[in-house]
N, C-alpha and C positions, 0 to 999 in steps of 0.2 A: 439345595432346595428340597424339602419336603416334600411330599407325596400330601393328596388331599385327605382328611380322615376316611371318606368313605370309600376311597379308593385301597389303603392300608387293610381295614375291616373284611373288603370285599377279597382282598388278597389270601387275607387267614382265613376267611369263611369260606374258599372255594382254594384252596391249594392242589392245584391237581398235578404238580413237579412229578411226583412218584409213579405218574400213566406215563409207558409208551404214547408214541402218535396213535398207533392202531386201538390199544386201550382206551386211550381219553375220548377216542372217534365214537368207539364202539358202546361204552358206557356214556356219552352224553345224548348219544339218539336214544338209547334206552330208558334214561332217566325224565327226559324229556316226551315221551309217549307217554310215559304215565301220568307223565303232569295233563295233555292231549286227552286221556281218557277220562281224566278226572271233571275236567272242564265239559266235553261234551255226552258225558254222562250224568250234569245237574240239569235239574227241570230248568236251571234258568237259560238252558243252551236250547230247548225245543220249543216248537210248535203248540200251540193249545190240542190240549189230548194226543199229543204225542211223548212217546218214551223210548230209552232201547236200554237194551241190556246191557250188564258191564262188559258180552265179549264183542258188542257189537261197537259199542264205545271205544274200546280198546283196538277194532279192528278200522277203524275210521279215523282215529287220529294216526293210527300204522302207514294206512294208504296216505295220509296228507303230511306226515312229516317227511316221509319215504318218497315225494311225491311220485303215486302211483296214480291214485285214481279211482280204484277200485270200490263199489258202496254196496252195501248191505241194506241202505237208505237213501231215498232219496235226498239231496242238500236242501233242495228249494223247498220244499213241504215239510221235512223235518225237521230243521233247525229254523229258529228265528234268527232277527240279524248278529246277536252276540256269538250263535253258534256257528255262524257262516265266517263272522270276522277270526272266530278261533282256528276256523278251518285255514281260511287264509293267511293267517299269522304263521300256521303250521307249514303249510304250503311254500311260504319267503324263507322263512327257516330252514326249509330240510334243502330246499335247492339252493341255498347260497352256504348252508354250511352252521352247524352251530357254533362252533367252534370259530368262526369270519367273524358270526355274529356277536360274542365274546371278545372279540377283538373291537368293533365296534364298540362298544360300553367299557372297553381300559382305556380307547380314545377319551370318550367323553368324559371321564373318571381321573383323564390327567396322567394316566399311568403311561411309563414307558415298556414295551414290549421287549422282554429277556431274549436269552440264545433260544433256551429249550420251547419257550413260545411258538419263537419265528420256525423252531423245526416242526411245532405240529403244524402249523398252519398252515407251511408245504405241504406236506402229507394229506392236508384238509381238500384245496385245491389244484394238487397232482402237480404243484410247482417244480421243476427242474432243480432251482439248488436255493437256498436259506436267504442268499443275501439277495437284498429288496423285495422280498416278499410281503412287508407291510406295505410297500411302497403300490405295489402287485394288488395288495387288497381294497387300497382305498380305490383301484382305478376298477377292481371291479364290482364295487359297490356304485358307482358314478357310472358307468356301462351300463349296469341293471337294472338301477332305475332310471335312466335315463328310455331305455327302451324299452322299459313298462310303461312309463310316460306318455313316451309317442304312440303305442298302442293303445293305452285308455282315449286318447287325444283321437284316433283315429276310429275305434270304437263308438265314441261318443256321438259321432255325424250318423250313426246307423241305430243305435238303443232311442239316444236323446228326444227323438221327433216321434216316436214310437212310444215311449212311457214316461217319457217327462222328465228334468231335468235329476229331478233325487233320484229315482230308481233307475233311469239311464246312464247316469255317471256313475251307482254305485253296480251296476252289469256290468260296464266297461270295463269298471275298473278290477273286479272280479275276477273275469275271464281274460284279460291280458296275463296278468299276475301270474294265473295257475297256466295259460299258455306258455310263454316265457319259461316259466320252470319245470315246464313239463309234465305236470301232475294232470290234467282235465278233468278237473272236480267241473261241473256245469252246473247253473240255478233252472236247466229247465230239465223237466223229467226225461226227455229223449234226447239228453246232451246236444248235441247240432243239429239231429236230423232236420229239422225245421229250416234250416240254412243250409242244406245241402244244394242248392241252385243259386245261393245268394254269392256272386262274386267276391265283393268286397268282403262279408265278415269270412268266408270263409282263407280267403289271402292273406286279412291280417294279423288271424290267428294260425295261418301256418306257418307265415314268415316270421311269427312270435317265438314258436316251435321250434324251427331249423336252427334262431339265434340262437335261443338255450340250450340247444343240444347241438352246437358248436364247440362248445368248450369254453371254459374264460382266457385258458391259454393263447388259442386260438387266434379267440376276438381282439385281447390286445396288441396280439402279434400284427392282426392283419393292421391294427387301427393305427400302431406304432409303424409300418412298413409305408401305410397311404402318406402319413402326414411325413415321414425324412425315409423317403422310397432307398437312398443311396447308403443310407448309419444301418436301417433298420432290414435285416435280409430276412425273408419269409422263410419260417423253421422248417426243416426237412418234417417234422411233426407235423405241423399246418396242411404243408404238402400230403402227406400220407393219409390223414382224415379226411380234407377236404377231396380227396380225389376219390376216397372208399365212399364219402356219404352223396355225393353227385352221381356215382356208380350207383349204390342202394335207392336215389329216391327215384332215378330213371327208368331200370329193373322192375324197381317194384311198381313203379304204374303202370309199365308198358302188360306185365305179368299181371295187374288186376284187369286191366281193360280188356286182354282176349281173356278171361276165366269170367268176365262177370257181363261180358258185352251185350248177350243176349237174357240175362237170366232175369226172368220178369217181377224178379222182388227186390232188385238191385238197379244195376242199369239201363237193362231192357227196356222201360220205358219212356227213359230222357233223349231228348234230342242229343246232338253232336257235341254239342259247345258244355253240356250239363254233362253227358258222361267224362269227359277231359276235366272236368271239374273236379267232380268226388272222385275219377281214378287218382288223380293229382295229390289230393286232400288226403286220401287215404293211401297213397305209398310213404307220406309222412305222418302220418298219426301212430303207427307199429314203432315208429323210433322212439318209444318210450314216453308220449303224448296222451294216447289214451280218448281222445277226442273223437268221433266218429259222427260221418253223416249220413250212414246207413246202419241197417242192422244186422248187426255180425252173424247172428242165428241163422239167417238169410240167404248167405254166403255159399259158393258148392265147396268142394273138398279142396281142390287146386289151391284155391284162393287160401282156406284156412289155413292150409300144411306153408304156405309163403308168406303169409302173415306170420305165423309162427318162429320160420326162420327169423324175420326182419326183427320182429320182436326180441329173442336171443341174445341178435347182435348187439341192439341196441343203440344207443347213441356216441358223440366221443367223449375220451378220459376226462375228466374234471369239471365236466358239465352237470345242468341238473336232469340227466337220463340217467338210466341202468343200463343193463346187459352187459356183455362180456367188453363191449366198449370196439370201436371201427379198428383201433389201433392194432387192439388184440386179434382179429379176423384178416387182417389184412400179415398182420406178422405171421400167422400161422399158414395163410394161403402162399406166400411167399416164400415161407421154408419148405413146403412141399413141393411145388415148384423148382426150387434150387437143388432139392434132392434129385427128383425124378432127372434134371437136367445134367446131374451128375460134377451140380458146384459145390466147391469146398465154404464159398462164406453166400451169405445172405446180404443183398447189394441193394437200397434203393435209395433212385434218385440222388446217384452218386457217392453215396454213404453205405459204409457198410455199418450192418446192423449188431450189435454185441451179441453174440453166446446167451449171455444172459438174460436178455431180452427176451430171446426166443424162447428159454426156459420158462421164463414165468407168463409168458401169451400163453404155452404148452396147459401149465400150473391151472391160469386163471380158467382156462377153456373145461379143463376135466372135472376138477373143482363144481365149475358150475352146472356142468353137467350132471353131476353127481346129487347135487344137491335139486336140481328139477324132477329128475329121477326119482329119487328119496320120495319128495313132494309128490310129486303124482303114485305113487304107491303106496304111499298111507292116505290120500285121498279118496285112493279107491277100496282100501280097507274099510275108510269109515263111511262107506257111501249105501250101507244099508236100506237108511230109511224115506231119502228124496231119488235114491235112482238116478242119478244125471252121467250120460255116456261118457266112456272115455275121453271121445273129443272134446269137451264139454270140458272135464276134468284137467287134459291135458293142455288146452289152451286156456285154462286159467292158470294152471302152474306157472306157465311160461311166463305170461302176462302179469301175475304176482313176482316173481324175479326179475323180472325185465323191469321193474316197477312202472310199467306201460298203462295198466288201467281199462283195457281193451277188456273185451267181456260178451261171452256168446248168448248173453241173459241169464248167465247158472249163479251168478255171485248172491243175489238176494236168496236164491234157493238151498245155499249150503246149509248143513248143519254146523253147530256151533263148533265142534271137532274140527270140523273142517276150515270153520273159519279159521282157528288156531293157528293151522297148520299153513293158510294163504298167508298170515301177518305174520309169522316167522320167516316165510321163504322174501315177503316183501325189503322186511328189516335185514335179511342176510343178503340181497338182492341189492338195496342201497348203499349200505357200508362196504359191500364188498368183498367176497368170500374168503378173497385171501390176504385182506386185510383183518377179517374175524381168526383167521389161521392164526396169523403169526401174531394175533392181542395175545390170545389164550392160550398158544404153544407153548412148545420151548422153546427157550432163550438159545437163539444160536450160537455154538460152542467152536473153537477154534482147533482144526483138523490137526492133532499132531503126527499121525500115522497115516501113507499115503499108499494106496494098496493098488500092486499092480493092474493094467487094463486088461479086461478080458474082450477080448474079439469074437470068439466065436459062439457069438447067441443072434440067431435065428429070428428078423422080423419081417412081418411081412409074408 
């Protein structure tokens, strides 16, 4: 049986055989931003009397394909509807995956999916091993939308009655989208503040939030365990996130609610039931969300320096968050642990955990360290001419790697330098630090010489 012509066409017009997974990952987010900047850098993406620049262009399709969040511009006054639907196009993209979404279109195209395919595709969504991983992808495009769905659907009972049935379904349907994936692009100027008291929308855009930044591993694990509890056994992986991110969202409200309890630009002056709210709302929003119903500027120190952390960590593996990912915080607290205790392996939840493993938790952690690091020091090299503090600085870096979207008010103030420097650390923040390592590395080589161990070096 033949292949369709345009299917054949589309194979030699995009032949991407010769990329790594890490390659192909790393140059289709790339080539794809440019397409992003192109679009919402034509007058026909803005507002009447509105423009921006090509690095503000460039730093706005960064933040939505990467879904961060982060804006240099307003959404809802500066972009008309083609430029918001580019955003959101951006937005389903970057958290499901370009390369899912490629997969997508060889469906429809008729094409059968090769070996070297099925292996980026793993790579794409942090899948365990090759075989059914098409099978993997269709179920988590049917998850995705399915619970953008329920969330536009649920949305709707709170915009609908409020601005009427077009501009209430197309809110809805907006802000589920970019909740779910993570990004917290918002159509109003003060992202949720305005729903900081409002139960409902604020619930079912966190619970949009948590799904996505679940994992798709995860979700189908758990959704495969519900329906044949006895075939289908919950992954020691499931275990290990879901137990770090009910840790982190706990932590982190209990730790916003005594830092901000009294503070009279925060929650000082909500009643009981409202501050449990925004503490709630805001120990998840740092996981890579970016949504806020306060103003972070506002905030005392305690809070910023915990936010920060929560931010770092980030969401788990193969979801639409950033940061170093739960997996990774949890294998490294774990190996310290095991040391101090004086065990020879790393054990959880009855498993013990590979060497390996632990090496690259180690890798990814320093890595990224290194690279926020980096980022905040040529931040503050180029921070001449707007002035904005350290903190200022240092929790944007974070918040640009984290691809979180959080913001202490400094992001519209950056200079254009600056800007640069935020949508690089975004883009290496998304892909993955050391999945950009080993695109652009070398080729790992096979150790023919195996050289004694040495003991006696000094750590610690």
């Amino acid at each position: 049986m033949r292949r369709p012509l345009l299917s054949r066409f589309s194979f030699k017009l995009f032949n991407f055989s010769k990329f790594s997974p890490p390659q192909l990952i790393a140059l289709t987010f790339a080539v794809t931003i440019l397409v992003g900047a192109l679009l919402l850098g034509s007058p026909l993406a803005h507002q009447p009397g509105h423009s921006l620049s090509w690095v503000q262009a460039l730093f706005m399709s960064t933040s939505a394909l990467c879904v961060t969040g982060l804006v240099v511009v307003d959404v809802g006054s500066t972009f008309n509807v083609f430029g918001q639907l580019v955003v959101l196009a951006l937005v389903q993209i970057g958290g499901l995956g370009i390369i899912t979404f490629g997969t997508l279109f060889a469906f429809l195209l008729g094409r059968r999916i090769n070996f070297s395919e099925r292996v980026r595709l793993a790579q794409q969504v942090s899948a365990f091993e090759v075989g059914g991983v098409v099978r993997l992808i269709r179920q988590i495009f049917i998850f995705t939308f399915s619970a953008e769905l329920i969330g536009t659907l649920l949305l709707t009972l709170r915009f609908v009655p409020e601005q009427g049935w077009g501009r209430g379904l197309y809110t809805a349907v907006f802000h589920a989208v970019t909740a779910y994936n993570n990004a917290g692009f918002s159509l109003y100027a003060d992202n949720l503040m305005g729903f900081a008291r409002d139960p409902f929308v604020t619930l079912v855009i966190g619970g949009l939030v948590i799904l996505g930044g679940m994992g798709f591993i995860v979700q189908i694990n758990l959704l495969s365990h519900w329906r044949r509890p006895r075939r289908d056994r919950i992954l020691v992986h499931s275990k290990i996130v879901l137990t770090v991110m009910g840790a982190l969202l706990l932590i982190g409200m209990l730790l916003f609610l005594l830092f901000e309890w009294n503070n009279p630009a925060t929650l000082g002056p909500l009643p009981f039931g409202d501050k449990l709210l925004v503490g709630f709302f805001q120990s998840v929003t740092p996981r890579t969300a970016g949504f806020n119903t306060v103003d972070y500027s506002a905030l005392s120190q305690p809070t910023i320096f915990i936010t920060i952390i929560l931010m770092f960590i980030g969401a788990n593996p193969g979801s639409t968050g950033g940061g170093i990912k739960t997996s990774t915080f949890f294998v490294m607290m774990m190996a310290a642990i095991s040391l101090v205790r004086g065990r020879g392996e790393l054990v959880a939840f009855g498993r013990r955990v590979a060497r390996e493993t632990v090496m690259r938790a180690m890798t990814v952690t320093l890595l990224s360290m290194g690279l926020v690091n980096t980022g905040v020091l040529l931040l503050l090299t180029t921070n001449h001419a707007n002035n904005l503090t350290f903190e200022q600085l240092f929790f944007e870096a974070v918040s640009a790697f984290g691809t979180v979207g959080l913001s202490m008010n400094a992001t519209p103030l950056t200079s254009p330098t600056q800007q640069l420097i935020l949508l690089v650390l975004m883009y290496l923040g998304r892909i993955g630090p050391l999945t950009f390592a080993v695109a652009f590395g070398n080729r790992p080589r096979s150790e023919l010489v195996k050289y004694p161990p040495e003991r006696d070096i000094l750590i610690g």
